[in-house]
C-alpha positions in Angstrom: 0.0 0.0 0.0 2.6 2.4 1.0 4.4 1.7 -2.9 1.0 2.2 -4.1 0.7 5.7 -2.6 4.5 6.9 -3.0 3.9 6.1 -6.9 0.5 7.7 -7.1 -1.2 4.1 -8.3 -4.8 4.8 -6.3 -6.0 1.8 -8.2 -3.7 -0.7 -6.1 -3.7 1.1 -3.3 -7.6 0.7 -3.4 -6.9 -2.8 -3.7 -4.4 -3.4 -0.8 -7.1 -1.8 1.4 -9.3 -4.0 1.0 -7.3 -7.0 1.2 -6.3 -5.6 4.4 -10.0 -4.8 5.4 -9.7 -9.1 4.6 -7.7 -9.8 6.5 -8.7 -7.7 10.0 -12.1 -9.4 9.1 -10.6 -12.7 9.3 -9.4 -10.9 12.9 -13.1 -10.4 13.7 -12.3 -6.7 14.0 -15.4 -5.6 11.7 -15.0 -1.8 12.3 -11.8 -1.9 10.7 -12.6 -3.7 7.8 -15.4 -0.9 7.4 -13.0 2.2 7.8 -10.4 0.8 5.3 -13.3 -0.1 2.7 -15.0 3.1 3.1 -11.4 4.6 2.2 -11.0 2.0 -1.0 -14.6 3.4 -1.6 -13.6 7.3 -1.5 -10.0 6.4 -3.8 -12.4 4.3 -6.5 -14.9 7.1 -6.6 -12.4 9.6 -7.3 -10.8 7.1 -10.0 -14.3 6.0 -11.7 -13.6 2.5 -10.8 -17.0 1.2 -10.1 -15.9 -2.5 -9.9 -13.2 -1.1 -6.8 -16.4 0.8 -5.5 -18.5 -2.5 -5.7 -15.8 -4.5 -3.9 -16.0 -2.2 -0.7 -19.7 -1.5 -0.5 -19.6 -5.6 -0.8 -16.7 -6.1 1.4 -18.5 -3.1 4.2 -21.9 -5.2 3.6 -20.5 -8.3 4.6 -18.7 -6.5 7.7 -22.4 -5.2 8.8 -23.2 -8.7 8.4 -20.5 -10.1 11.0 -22.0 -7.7 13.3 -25.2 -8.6 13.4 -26.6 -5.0 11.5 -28.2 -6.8 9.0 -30.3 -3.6 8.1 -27.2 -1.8 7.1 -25.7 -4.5 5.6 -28.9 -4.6 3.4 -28.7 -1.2 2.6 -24.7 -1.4 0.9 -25.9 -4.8 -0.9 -28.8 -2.4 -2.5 -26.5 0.1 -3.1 -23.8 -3.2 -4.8 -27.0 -3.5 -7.2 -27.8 -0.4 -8.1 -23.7 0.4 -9.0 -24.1 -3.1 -11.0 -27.0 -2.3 -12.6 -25.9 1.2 -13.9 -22.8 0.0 -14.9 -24.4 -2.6 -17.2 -27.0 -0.2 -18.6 -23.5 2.2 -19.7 -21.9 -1.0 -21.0 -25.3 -1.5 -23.5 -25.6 2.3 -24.6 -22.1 2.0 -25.3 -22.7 -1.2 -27.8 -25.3 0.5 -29.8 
């Protein structure tokens, strides 16, 4: 993560976040996972990656889940399917 950031690549760094969010999971320690997704959420915002931004509203869900807040765990698996959802209705318009 820190090579990520020194060489301005927010993509990985994105992507070492959450696979450290993974790995304080497998910890049990939820509220971490949360903060480092919402920050891979914030980096793949800023980049337009939608699939990074699915990852950690996923990866946050899931987190929610382990707590037992299965109402806000709901809530970032809606938000999973609406991100999918637009993302496959911009992949069509761009095919015709």
């Amino acid at each position: 993560m820190t090579i990520a950031r020194e060489f301005g690549e927010r993509e990985g760094e994105g992507v070492a976040l959450s696979n450290l969010g993974l790995a304080y999971s497998n910890l049990g320690n939820q509220q971490m996972t949360i903060s480092l997704n919402e920050q891979r959420l914030e980096i793949s915002c800023e980049i337009g990656d939608q699939h990074g931004s699915s990852v950690a509203l996923s990866n946050m869900g899931n987190a929610y889940c382990q707590l037992g807040d299965f109402v806000r765990a709901i809530e970032f698996y809606k938000k999973v399917s609406k991100l999918t959802v637009s993302s496959v209705i911009a992949k069509v318009k761009e095919n015709n």
